[in-house]
N, C-alpha and C positions, 0 to 999 in steps of 0.2 A: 918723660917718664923715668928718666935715666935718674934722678933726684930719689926717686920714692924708695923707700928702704924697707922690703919683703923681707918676710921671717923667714925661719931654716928650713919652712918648709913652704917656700915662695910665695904665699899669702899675705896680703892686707885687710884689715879691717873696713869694712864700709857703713859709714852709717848714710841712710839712704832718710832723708828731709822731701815734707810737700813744700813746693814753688807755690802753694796755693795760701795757705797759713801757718806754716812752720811747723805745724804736726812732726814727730818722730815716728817713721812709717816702721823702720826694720833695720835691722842689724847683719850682713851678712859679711863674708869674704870673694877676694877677688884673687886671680893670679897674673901674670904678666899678661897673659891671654885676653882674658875677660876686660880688663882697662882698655886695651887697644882695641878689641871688639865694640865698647863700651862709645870711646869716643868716636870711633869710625860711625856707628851706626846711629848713634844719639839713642840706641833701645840698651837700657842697663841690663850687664853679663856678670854674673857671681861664680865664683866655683862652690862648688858643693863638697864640703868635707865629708860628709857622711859617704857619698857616690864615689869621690874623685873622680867627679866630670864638670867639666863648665855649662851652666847654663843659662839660657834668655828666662828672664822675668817674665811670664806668662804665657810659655812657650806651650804649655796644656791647657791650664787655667784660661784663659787670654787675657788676664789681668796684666797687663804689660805695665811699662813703667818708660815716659818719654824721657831722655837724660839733658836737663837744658844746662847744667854745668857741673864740672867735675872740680871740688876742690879740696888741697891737700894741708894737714896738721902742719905747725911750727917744726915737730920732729920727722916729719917727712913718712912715719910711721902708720897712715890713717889715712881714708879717704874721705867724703861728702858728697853724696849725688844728690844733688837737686834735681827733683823728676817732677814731671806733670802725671798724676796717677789716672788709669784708666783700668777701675777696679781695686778691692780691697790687696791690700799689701800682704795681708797672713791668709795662711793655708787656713787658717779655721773661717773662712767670712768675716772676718773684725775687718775695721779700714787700718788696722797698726797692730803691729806686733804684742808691739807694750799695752796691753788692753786690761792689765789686772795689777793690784794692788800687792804687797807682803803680806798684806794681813789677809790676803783673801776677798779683798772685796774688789769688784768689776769698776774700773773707770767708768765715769759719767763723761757720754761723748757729749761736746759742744755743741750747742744749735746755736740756730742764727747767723749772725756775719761770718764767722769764722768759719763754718761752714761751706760759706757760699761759691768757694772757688771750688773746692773738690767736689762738690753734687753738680756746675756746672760741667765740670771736665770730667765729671763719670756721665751725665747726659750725652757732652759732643761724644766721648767713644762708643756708647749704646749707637749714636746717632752714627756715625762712621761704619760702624757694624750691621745695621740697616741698610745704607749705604751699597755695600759691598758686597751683601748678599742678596739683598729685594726680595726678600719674603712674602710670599703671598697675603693680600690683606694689611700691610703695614701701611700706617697710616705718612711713615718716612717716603716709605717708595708712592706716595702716590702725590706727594709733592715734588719728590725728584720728577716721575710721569711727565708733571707739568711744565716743567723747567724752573730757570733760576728765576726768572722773570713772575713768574709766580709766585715765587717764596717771598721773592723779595717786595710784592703787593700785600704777601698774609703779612710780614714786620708791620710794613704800614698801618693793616687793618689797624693791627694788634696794639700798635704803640697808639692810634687816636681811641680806642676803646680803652686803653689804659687812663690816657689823659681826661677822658670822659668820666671815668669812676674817680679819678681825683677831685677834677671841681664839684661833682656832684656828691663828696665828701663822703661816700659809699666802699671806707675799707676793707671788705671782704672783697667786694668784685674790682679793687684796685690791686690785691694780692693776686686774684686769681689773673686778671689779666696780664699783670705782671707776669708771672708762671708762663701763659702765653706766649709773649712778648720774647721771653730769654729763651722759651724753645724755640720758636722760629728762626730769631736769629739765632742759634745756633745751628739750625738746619742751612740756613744762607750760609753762614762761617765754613763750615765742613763740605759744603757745594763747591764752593772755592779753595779748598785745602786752606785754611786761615786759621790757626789752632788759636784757642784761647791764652795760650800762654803768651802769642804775641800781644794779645791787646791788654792784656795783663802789665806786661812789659811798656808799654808805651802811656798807660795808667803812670806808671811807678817811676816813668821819664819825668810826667807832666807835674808829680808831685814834688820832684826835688827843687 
């Protein structure tokens, strides 16, 4: 950290990127504090200009922000947090800050692939927060009930009901099973502490 070069009024620039599709989530600041909290914890810390206080990403909201790498500009002036998002990044509900146009007009969000990683990793946190609290009636907690050994019978189901709507070339109930299929295993993933950004990561090994 001793490299990074803080303004007069010991702040840095952060722009905060999804690990998921390179989305531009938000633009905040950080001070000597917040980086070292930052990396310690892998949960991303900003200070807050308007407050002058440092705080955690979703510290109310619970829209936290996982930090899987911190990286710095050629000028040492700037930072980059690559986060796995768990919840929209702006105060107003949008998933990114940047959500509106000069001239007034509302970005059109991506569907589809691009997509797929952050509606994934907003699921495993729902599914973590389930988890953690076991609410009466959730259908999370009454898979946890049963244990891992269970969950890991519904993947099975789910993945031969998938392959079943494939051959029988029936794409609606190949979607919907699909749907399935990536909840459960995410319900197995999160039973195990297994974030999605690892298998992301070993995706992205396999591809080079």
């Amino acid at each position: 950290m001793t490299d990074l070069r803080f303004d007069e009024r010991g702040l840095v620039p952060v722009v905060v990127q999804s690990v998921a599709d390179g989305a531009v989530l938000m633009l905040a600041y950080a001070d000597r504090q917040a980086v070292a909290l930052t990396l310690e914890t892998r949960e991303a810390h900003y200070y807050s200009r308007s407050r002058s206080e440092l705080w955690r990403k979703g510290a109310t909201s619970g829209n936290t922000q996982r930090v899987t790498e911190v990286r710095y500009d050629c000028d040492s002036d700037a930072l980059l947090y690559l986060v796995e998002e768990r919840g929209p990044a702006c105060h107003t509900g949008e998933r990114t800050c940047f959500h509106r146009t000069l001239d007034g007009a509302g970005v059109v969000v991506e569907q589809g692939g691009a997509r797929l990683g952050a509606t994934l990793q907003a699921l495993q946190a729902v599914i973590a927060e389930r988890l953690a609290a076991l609410p009466e009636g959730s259908y999370v907690r009454k898979l946890h009930e049963r244990g891992v050994g269970y969950v890991a019978q519904k993947v099975v189901e789910e993945a031969g009901e998938t392959v079943v709507a494939a051959l029988l070339e029936r794409d609606d109930e190949l979607i919907n099973e699909s749907a399935d299929l990536l909840f459960h295993l995410s319900v197995l993933l999160t039973e195990r502490g297994v974030e999605l950004g690892a298998v992301a990561e070993k995706l992205d090994e396999r591809r080079r």
